[in-house]
N, C-alpha and C positions, 0 to 999 in steps of 0.2 A: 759221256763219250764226246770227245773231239768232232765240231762238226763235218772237218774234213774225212772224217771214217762213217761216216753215217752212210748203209745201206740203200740205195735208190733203184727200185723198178727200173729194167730198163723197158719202153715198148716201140713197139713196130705204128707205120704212120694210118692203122689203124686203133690206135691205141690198147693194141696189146700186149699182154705182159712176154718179152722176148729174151728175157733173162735180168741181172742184176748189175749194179754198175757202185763203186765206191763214190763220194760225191767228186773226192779230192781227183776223178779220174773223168770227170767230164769236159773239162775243156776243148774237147774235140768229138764231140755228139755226130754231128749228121752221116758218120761214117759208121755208126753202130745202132744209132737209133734215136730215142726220142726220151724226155723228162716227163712229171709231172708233177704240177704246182697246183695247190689252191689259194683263191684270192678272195679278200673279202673288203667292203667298205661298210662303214657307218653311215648309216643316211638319216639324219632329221625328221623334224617333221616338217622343215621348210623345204625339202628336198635335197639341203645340203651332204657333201661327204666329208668326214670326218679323215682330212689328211694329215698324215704327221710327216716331217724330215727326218729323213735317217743322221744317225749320228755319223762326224765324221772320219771313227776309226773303224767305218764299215766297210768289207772289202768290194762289195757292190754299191757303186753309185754313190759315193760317200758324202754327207751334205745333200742328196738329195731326196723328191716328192716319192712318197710310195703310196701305197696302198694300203688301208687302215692294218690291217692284217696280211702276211702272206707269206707262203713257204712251200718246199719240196713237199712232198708225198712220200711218205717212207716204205722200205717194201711191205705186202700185202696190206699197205691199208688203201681204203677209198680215197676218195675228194674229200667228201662231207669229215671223216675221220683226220684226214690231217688238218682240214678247216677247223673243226673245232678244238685239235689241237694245238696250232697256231694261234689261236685267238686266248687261248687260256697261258699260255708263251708270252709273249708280244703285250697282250691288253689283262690278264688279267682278269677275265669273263668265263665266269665255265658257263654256258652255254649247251642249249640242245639241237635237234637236228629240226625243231618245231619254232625256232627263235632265228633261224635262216629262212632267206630266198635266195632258191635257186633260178640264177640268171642267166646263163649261155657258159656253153662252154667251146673254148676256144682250141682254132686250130695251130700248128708251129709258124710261126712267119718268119722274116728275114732275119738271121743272126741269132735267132732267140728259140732254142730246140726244143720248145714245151706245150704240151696239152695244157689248157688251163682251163681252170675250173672258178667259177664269178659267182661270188655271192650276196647278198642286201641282209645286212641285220640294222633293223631298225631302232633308233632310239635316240635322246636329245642329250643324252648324258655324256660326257667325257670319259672313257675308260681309263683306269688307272696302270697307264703305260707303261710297259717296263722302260726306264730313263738310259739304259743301256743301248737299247733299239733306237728310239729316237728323242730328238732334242725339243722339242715343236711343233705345232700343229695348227689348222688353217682349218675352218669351216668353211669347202665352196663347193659350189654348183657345177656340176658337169662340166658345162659350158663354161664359167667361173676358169677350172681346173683347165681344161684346152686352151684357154688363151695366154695360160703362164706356160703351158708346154710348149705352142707354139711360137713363143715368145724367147726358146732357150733355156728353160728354165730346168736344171738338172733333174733327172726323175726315172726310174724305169722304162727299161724300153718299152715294157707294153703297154705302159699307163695312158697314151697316147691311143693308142687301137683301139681300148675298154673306155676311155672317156667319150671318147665316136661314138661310139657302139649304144651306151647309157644315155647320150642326145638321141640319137636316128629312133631310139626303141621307147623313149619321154620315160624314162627312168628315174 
């Protein structure tokens, strides 16, 4: 399936389910409702995260910092389900719901119409990326990661809120 026909939850700004949305038909959210995404990083055992750059024929953020893993939510599944879905996508890891941590989940902010859902899977290993997604990748620290963001440095919007977030909490 074409990712732009891919089915998406829609929900209300309690994150309930309020009906259904095409993805190709979200451009204009806050006037029907809300996304949702799960996110996930690699973290070391130096406490680094495992960032990679998106390739740059992505239509989101092209060339730039993402999040080790990450993706929409498809209808009726959970967080944890499309997390481990995504991760088996993207890196290449099938993974269980026992090989995460659940870190906070986030509310919609500025420009950006999603529940999100954060997760820690820990390990010193490099996943074997899909080269599609992205080009490269950086082992850094929270802190590390905010100073290239606050710096300009191209990246998801929300990577900026969850790197705060992962300093304030000594994550």
């Amino acid at each position: 399936m074409d990712d732009s026909d891919e089915v998406l939850d829609l929900v209300d700004e309690n994150d309930k389910v309020i009906g259904t949305i095409l993805r190709s038909r979200t451009h204009d959210l806050h006037s029907q409702g809300f996304l949702r995404a799960a996110e996930i990083f690699i973290q070391n055992s130096h406490g680094k995260l495992w960032i990679p750059r998106r390739q740059m024929h992505k239509r989101i953020v092209p060339g730039g910092l993402d999040y080790s893993s990450s993706g929409h939510i498809g209808t009726g599944e959970t967080y944890l389900k499309g997390c481990l879905r995504e991760v088996q996508e993207e890196l290449n890891l099938k993974l269980t719901k026992k090989d995460l941590q659940f870190v906070h989940k986030f509310k919609p902010i500025d420009n950006l119409d999603y529940f999100r859902a954060l997760y820690i899977y820990k390990s010193d290993k490099v996943p074997r990326y899909n080269t599609d997604d992205f080009s490269e990748y950086y082992w850094l620290t929270p802190a590390e990661l905010l100073i290239r963001l606050k710096a300009g440095e191209p990246a998801k919007r929300s990577l900026m809120e969850t790197a705060a977030y992962l300093i304030d909490h000594e994550l």
